[in-house]
VOGU-3710 file (C-alpha; in Angstrom, 3 decimals, decimal comma):
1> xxxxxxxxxx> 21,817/-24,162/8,051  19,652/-21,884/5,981  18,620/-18,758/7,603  14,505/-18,607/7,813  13,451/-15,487/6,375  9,445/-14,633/7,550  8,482/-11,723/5,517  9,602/-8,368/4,253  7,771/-5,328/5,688  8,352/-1,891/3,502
11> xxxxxxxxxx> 8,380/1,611/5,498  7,614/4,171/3,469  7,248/8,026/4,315  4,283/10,113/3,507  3,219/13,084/3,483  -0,567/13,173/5,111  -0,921/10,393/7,535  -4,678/10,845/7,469  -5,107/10,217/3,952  -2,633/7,447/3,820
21> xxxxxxxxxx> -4,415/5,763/6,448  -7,486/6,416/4,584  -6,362/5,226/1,646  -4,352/1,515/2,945  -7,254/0,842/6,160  -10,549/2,173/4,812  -9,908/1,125/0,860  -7,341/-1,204/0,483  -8,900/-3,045/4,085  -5,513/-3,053/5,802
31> xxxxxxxxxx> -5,743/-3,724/9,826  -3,633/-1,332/12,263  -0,922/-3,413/13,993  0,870/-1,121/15,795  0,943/2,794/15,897  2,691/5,348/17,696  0,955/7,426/20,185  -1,322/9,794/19,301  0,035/13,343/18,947  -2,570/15,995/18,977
41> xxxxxxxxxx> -1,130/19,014/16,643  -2,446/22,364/14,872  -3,151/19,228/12,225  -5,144/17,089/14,288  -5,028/13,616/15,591  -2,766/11,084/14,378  0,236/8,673/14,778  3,406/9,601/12,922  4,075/5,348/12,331  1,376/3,089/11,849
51> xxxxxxxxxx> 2,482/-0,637/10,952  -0,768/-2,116/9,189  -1,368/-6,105/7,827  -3,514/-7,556/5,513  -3,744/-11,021/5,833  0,150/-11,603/5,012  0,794/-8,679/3,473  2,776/-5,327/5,817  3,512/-2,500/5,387  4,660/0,968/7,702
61> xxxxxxxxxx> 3,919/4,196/6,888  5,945/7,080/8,629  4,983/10,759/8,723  7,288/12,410/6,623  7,513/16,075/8,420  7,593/16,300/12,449  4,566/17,338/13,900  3,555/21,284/12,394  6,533/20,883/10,427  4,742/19,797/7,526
71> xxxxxxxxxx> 4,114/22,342/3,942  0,879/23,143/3,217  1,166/21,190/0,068  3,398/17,844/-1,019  6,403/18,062/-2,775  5,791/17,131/-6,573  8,916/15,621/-7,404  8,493/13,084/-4,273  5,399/11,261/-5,981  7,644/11,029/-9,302
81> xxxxxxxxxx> 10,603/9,850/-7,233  8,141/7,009/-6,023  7,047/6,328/-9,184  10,405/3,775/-9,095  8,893/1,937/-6,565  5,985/-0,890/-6,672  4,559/-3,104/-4,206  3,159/-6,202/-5,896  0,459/-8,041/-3,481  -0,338/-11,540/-4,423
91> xxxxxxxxxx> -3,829/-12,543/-4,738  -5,466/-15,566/-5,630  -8,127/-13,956/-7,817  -7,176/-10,524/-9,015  -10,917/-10,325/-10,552  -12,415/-10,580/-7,417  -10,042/-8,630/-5,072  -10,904/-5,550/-8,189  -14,251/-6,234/-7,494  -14,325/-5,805/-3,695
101> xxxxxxxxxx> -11,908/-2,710/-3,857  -13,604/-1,128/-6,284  -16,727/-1,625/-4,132  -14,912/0,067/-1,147  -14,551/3,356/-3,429  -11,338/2,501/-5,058  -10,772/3,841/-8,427  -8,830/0,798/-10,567  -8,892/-0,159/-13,958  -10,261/-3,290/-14,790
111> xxxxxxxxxx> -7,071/-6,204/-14,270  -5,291/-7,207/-17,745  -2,851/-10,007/-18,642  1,182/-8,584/-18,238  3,556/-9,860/-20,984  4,792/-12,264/-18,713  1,902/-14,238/-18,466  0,263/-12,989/-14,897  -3,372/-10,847/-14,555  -2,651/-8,274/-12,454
121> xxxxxxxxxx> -3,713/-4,398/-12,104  -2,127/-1,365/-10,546  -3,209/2,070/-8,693  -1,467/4,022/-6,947  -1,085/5,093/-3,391  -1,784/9,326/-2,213  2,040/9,766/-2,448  2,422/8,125/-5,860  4,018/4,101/-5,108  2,712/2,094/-7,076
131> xxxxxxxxxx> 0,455/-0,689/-5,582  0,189/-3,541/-8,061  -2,190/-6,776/-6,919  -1,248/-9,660/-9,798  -2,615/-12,907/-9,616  -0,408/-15,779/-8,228  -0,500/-19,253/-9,965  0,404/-22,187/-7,471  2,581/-24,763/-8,984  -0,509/-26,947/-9,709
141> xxxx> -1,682/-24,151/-11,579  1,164/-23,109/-14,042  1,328/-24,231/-17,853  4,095/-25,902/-18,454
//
């Protein structure tokens, strides 16, 4: 029997909760799941793991530093170190998803066609992972 796999949810570490919340609720329109409790620190009020969904699509973002643990400023060769990692989101119109991101305040360049045939485009996140939303063809759809 074949073992039924129901989705893949990343956790990924970053460095200003606030922001990254900022950035994946209030731009990108992800929904909180789950968090962990509120912690009220010398940096304010917020969860150190939030698990957020958009419409299929998860992902968990964990504080990197304990509470007032954390440097006054990120550590540069983290973003570049992320720079390995993408998280491709499937859409089923890439032009409009742009569009209503873009509306939200997001700053993306317009989508293009990738060598291998699928419009996509790509920003990335506060701590530098690359967020890529690309265009899915259903079968119906694909040139054969």
């Amino acid at each position: 029997m074949a073992i039924s796999l129901l989705g893949l949810t990343p956790l990924i570490f970053v460095f200003d909760m606030s922001r990254s919340l900022t950035f994946y609720r209030d731009l990108l329109g992800f929904e909180i799941v789950s968090a962990s409790p509120e912690v009220n620190t010398a940096e304010g009020r917020f969860s150190h793991w939030i698990w957020l969904r958009s419409g299929a699509v998860e992902i968990m973002l964990n504080t990197k530093y304990d509470s007032n643990e954390r440097p006054s400023q990120a550590d540069a060769a983290s973003a570049v170190h992320h720079g390995d990692t993408a998280f491709y989101i499937g859409c089923d119109d890439v032009e409009i998803v742009h569009d209503q991101l873009t509306a939200r305040g997001l700053k993306a360049p317009r989508p293009t066609m990738a060598p291998y045939g699928l419009k996509l485009f790509t920003v990335k996140d506060p701590d530098g992972y690359e967020i890529v939303f690309q265009e899915v063809r259903r079968k119906e759809q694909a040139v054969e």
